[in-house]
C-alpha positions in Angstrom: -15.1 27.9 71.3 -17.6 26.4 68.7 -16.4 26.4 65.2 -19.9 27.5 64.4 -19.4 30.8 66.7 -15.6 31.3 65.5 -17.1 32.3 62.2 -20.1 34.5 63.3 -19.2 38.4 62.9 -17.6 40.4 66.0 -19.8 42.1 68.4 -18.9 45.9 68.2 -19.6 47.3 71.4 -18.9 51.4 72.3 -16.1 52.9 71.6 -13.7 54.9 73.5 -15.6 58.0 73.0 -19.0 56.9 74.3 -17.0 56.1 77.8 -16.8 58.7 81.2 -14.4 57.7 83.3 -15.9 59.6 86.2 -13.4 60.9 88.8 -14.3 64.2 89.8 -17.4 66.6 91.3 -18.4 68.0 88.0 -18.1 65.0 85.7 -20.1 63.3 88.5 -22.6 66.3 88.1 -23.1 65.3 84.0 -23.4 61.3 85.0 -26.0 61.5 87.2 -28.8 63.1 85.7 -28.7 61.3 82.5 -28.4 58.1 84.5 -31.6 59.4 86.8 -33.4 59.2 83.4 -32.6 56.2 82.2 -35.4 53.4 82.8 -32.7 50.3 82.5 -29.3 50.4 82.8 -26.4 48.1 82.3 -24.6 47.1 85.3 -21.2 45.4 86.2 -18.0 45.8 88.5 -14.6 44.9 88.7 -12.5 43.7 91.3 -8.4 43.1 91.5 -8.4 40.0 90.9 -6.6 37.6 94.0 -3.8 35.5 93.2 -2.8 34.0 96.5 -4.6 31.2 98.8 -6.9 33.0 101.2 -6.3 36.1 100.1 -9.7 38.4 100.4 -10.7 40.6 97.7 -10.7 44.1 98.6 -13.0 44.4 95.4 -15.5 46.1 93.8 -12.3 48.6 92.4 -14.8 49.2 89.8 -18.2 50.3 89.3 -19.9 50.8 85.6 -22.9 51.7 85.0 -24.2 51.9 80.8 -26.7 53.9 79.3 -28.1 53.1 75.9 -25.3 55.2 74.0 -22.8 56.3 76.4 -20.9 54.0 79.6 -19.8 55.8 82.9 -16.8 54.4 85.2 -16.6 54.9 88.6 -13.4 54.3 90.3 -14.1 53.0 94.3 -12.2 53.9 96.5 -13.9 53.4 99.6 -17.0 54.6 101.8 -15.1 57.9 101.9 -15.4 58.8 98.6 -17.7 61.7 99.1 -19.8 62.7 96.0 -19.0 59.1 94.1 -20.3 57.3 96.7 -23.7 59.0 97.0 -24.0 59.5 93.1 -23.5 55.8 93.4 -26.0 55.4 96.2 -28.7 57.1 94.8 -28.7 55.7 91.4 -27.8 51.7 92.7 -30.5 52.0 95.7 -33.2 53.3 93.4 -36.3 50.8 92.6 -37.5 53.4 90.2 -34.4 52.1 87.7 -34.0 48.4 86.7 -30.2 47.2 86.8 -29.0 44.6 84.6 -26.6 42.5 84.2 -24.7 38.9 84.1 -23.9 36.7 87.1 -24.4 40.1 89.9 -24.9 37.9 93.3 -21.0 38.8 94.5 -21.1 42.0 93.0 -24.3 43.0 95.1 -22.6 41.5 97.5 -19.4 43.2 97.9 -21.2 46.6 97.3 -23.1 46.5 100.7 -19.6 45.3 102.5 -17.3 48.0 100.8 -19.7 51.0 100.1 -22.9 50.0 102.3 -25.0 50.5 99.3 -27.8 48.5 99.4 -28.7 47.9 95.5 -32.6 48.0 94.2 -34.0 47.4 91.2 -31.8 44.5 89.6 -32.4 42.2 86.9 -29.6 39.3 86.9 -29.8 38.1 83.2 -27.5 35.1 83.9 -31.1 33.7 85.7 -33.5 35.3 83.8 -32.5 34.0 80.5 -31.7 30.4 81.6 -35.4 29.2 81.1 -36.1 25.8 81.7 -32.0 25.1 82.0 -30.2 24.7 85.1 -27.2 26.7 83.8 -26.9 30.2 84.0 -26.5 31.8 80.3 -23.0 34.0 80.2 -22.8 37.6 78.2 -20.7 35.4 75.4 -23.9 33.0 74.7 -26.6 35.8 75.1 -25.1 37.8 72.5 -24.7 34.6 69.6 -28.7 34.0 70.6 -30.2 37.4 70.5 -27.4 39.2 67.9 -26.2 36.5 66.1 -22.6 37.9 66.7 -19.6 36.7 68.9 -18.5 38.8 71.9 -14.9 38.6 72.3 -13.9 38.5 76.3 -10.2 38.5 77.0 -9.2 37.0 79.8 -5.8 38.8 80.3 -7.6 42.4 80.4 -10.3 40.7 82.9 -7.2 40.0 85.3 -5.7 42.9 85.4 -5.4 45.6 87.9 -8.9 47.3 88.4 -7.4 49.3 91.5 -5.0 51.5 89.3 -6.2 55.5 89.7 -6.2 55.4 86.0 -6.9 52.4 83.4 -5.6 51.8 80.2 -7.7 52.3 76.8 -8.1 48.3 76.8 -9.5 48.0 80.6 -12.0 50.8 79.5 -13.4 49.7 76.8 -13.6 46.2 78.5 -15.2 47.4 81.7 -17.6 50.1 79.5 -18.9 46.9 76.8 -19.0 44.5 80.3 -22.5 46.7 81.4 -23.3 48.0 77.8 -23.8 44.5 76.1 -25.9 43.3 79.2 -28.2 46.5 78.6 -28.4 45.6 74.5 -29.2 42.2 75.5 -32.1 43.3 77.6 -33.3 45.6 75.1 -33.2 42.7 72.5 -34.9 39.9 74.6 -37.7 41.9 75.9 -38.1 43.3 72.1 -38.4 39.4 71.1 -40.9 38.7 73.8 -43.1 41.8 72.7 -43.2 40.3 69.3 -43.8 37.2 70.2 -46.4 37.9 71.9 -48.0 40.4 69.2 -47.8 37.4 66.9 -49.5 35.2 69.4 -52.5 37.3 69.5 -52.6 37.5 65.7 -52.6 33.8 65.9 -55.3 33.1 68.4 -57.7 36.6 67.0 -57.1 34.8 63.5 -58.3 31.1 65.0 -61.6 32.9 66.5 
């Protein structure tokens, strides 16, 4: 990592209080209407990671979706899941909600194979943010250009077992701050946009 990024302050994300991990009918009930109202949300999944040569992933084992304040966590199980599934469903299919998130073509991917969910509405801000680069821009170096902070990422948590039934406080917060910092990240760049074009038209009304 840059020396220059090592020193920036940490990026606190939510903490384990603003996190559902959603398992059953009613906490599904609370989810879905406060995700119904959200205009954006932050989006990611996680998947057992594969260790072996040509061994396929039997991933997404995770599903997160983040509001402004609060991150939910849906276990997947399969297509049989019952009310998950359709929560899931409704809120992923919906064009009426923008999804975002970093690097979401496998994701997208994996949720029409496993869950037959056909996702609407998504933003990937690994593209969008790129500009005139041919790279993609990671979660790490959106938050350094729009927060002037460092996200830290660890790499042991990220392999770990997604496909438990229950997740330790570290793969929680991981998994919640995955789809919430993609959401603040949106919030920020199209904040920065809006002013840069407000000062734009000050600019070009002050010329005239």
């Amino acid at each position: 990592m840059d020396s220059a990024v090592e020193e920036l302050p940490l990026y606190k994300g939510l903490t384990l209080d603003r996190v559902c991990f959603v398992q059953s009918a009613e906490q599904a009930d609370i989810a879905l209407p406060l995700l119904l109202s959200a205009d954006v949300l932050g989006f990611d999944t996680e998947s057992k990671p594969t260790f072996t040569k040509g061994e396929v992933s039997t991933g997404p084992h995770l599903i997160q979706l983040a509001t402004d304040d609060m991150a939910f966590l849906f276990p997947v199980r399969g297509a049989g899941d019952g009310v998950l599934t359709d929560l899931l469903k409704t809120v992923l299919e919906s064009s009426q909600i923008l999804k975002v998130g970093f690097g979401l073509r496998d994701d997208l991917k994996r949720l029409k194979e496993k869950l037959g969910i056909d996702t609407a509405g998504v933003l990937d801000l690994a593209r969008a943010l790129r500009g005139a680069e041919h790279n993609d821009v990671g979660a790490k170096s959106a938050v350094v250009r729009f927060f002037s902070q460092r996200l830290q990422k660890s790499k042991r948590i990220s392999t770990t077992n997604w496909s438990l039934p229950r997740l330790n406080e570290s793969q929680l917060l991981y998994a919640a701050n995955d789809a919430h910092v993609a959401l603040k990240v949106y919030r920020a760049w199209r904040a920065r946009e809006a002013d840069e074009k407000g000062a734009a038209t000050v600019t070009a009304t002050t010329a005239t």
